[in-house]
C-alpha positions in Angstrom: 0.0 0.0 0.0 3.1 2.4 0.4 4.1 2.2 -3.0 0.3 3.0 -4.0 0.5 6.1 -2.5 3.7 7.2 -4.0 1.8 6.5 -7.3 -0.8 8.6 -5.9 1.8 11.8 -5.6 3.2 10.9 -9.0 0.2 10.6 -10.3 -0.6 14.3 -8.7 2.5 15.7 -9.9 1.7 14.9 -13.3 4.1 11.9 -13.7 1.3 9.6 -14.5 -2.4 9.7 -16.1 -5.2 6.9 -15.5 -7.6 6.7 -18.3 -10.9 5.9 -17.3 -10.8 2.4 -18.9 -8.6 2.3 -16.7 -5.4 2.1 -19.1 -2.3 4.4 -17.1 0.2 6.4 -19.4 3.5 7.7 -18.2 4.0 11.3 -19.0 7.1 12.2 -17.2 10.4 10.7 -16.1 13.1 12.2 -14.0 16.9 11.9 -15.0 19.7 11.5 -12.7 19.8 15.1 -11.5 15.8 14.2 -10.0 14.6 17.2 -12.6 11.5 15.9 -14.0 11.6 15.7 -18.1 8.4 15.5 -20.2 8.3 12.5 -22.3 5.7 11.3 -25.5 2.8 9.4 -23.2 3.6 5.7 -23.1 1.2 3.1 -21.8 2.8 1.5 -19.3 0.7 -0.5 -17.4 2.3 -4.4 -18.7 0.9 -7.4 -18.1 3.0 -9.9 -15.1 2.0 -13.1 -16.4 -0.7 -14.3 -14.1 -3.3 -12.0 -15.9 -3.3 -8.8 -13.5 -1.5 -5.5 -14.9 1.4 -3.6 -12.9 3.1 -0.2 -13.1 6.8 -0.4 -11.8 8.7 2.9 -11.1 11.4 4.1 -9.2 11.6 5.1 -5.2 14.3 6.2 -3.9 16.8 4.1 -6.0 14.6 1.3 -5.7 12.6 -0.7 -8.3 8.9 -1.2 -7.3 5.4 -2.3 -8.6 2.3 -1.2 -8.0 -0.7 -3.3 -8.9 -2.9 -1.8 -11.8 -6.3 -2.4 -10.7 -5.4 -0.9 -7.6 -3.8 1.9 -9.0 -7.0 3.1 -10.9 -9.5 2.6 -8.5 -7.2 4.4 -5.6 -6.8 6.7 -8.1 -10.3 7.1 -9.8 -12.8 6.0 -6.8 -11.3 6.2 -3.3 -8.6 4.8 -1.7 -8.4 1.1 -0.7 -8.6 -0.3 3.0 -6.5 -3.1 4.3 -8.6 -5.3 5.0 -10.4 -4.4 1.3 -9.9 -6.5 -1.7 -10.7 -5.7 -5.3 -12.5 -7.8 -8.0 -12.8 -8.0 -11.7 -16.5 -8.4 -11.7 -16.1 -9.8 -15.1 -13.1 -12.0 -14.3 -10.8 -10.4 -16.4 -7.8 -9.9 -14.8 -6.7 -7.0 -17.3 -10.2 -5.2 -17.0 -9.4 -2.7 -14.7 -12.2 -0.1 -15.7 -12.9 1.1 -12.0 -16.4 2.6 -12.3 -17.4 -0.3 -14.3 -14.8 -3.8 -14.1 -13.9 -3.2 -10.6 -15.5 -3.8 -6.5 -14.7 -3.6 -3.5 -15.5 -6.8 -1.9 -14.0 -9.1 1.3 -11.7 -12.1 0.9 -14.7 -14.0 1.0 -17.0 -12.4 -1.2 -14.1 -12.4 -3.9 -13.7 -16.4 -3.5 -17.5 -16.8 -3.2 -17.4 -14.4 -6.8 -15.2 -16.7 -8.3 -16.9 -20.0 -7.4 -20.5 -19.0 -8.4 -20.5 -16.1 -11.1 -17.3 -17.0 -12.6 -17.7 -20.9 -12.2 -14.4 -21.4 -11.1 -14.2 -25.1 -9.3 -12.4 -26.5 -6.2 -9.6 -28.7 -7.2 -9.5 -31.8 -5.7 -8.2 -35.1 -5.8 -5.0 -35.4 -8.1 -6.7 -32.3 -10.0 -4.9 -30.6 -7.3 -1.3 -29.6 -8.3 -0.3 -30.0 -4.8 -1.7 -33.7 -4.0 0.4 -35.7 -2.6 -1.6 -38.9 -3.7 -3.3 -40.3 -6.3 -6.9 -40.8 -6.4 -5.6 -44.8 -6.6 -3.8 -44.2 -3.4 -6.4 -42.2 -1.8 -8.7 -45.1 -2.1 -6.1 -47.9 -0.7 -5.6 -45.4 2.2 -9.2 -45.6 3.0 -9.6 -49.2 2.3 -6.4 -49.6 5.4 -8.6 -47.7 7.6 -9.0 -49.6 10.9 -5.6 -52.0 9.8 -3.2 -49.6 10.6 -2.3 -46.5 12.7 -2.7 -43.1 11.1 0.7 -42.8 11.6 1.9 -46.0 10.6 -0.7 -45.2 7.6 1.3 -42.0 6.9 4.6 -42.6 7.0 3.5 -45.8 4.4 2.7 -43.1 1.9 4.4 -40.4 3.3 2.1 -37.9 4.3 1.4 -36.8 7.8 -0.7 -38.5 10.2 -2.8 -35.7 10.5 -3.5 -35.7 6.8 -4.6 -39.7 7.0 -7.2 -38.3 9.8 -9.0 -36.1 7.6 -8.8 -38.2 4.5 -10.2 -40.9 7.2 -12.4 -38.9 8.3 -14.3 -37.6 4.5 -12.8 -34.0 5.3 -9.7 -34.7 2.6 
């Protein structure tokens, strides 16, 4: 949030301009002296790779980012609370309209969002790129059930006892 609101007083001093699609143009740079110098506007909000668009720019020596979607709505609607998330209401990551892509919304509300208006799914099972067991395996663990220990159960496929529990159990 700190680098947002150095954004914020470039943005102010005329170093930056957020378009209301929500698009954000350098217009200004500073050279080594700190003098600011008037430059042709370039877009340069770029795409990260996971979908959501950043502005990077220089504090103090330093190299930063500041997320776009944040960026436009601090900049456009209000600022942005801690606790306060943002969502693409139309799950596009790059949308970053503020009066018309993007929400304030919880934690909560943004995974509920993405489960039942963007029909985003759970993954489970060896969908899940962090399963540690096949569905096969799953199923040979629950047949054991009652045979062996949960630990003994565990350390036989090498997961945690606790883990066998809640697979055990129907929570897993």
């Amino acid at each position: 949030m700190a680098h947002e609101a150095e954004f914020l007083r470039l943005l102010a001093d005329g170093v930056f301009r957020v378009d209301p699609d929500g698009s954000i143009w350098r217009l200004a740079t500073f050279g080594r002296t700190g003098k600011r110098r008037p430059i042709e506007p370039q877009r340069c909000d770029h795409e990260r790779g996971n979908g959501y668009r950043a502005v990077n720019f220089t504090v103090g020596g330093r190299r930063v980012f500041v997320a776009a979607h944040r960026a436009t709505f601090s900049a456009m609607v209000r600022l942005i609370q801690a606790a306060e998330e943002l969502n693409h209401r139309n799950g596009a990551k790059g949308d970053n309209a503020p009066t018309t892509n993007l929400e304030v919304i919880s934690r909560g509300g943004n995974i509920e969002h993405a489960y039942r208006v963007l029909g985003r799914r759970r993954l489970t099972g060896e969908a899940n790129p962090a399963s540690k067991l096949t569905d096969d395996e799953a199923h040979e663990l629950l047949a054991l059930k009652g045979t062996l220990s949960s630990r003994k159960a565990g350390a036989l496929y090498g997961i945690s006892h606790r883990q066998v529990l809640n697979i055990w159990s129907g929570k897993r």
